[in-house]
KETI-186722 format. One record per residue (C-alpha): y negated, x, z; residue number from 1; residue in three letters. Coordinates in pm, whole numbers. Layout:
N
(r (Y, X, Z), NUM, Ala),
...
end
This chain:
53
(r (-4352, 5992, -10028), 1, Unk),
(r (-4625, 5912, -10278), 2, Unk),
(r (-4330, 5747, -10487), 3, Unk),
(r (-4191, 5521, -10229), 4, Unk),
(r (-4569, 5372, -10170), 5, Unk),
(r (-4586, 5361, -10559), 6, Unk),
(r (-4253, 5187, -10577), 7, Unk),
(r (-4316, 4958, -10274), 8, Unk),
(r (-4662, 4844, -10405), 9, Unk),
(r (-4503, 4752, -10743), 10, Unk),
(r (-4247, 4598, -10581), 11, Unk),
(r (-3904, 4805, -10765), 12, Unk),
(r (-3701, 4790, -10499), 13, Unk),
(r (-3451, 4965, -10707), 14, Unk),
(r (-3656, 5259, -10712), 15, Unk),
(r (-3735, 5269, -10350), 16, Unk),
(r (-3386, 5260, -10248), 17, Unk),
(r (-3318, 5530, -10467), 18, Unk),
(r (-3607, 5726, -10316), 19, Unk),
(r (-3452, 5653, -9950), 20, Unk),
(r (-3157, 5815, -10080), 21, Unk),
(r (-3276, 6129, -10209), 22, Unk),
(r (-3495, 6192, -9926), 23, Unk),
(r (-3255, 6142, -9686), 24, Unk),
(r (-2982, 6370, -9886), 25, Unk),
(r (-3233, 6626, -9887), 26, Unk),
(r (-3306, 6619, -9536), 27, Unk),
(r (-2879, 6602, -9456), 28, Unk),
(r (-2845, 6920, -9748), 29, Unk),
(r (-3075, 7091, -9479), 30, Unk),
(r (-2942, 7035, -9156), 31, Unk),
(r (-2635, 7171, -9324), 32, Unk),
(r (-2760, 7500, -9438), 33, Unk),
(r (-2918, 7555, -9083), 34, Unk),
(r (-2624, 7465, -8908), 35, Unk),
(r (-2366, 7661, -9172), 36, Unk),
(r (-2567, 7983, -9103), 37, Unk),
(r (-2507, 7957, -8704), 38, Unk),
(r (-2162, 7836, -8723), 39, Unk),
(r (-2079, 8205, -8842), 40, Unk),
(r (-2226, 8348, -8476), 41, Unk),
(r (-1964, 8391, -8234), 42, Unk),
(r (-2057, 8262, -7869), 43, Unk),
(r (-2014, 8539, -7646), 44, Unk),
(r (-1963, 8437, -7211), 45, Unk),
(r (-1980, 8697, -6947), 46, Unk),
(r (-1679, 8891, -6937), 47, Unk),
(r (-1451, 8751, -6654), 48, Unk),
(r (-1514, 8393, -6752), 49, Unk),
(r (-1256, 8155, -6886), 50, Unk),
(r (-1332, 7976, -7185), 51, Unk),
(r (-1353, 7628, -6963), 52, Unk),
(r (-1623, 7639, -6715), 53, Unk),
end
């Protein structure tokens, strides 16, 4: 975040907003790898249950 001070302090507003971006694409690129590796798990209930409970 050292660039978004730097950018803030010079005042390039164009270059923070770009910074906001990237960070937050980063962040979203994550969440997506965590959540693409437990989407492959199967949920398992007890056996006798129906799938509403």
């Amino acid at each position: 975040m050292r660039l978004l001070r730097l950018a803030v302090e010079s005042q390039r507003w164009d270059l923070a907003a770009h910074t906001i971006v990237l960070a937050t694409a980063r962040l979203l690129s994550n969440e997506d790898k965590t959540h693409a590796s437990q989407s492959g798990k199967k949920k398992r209930r007890p056996k006798g249950q129906s799938e509403r409970s």
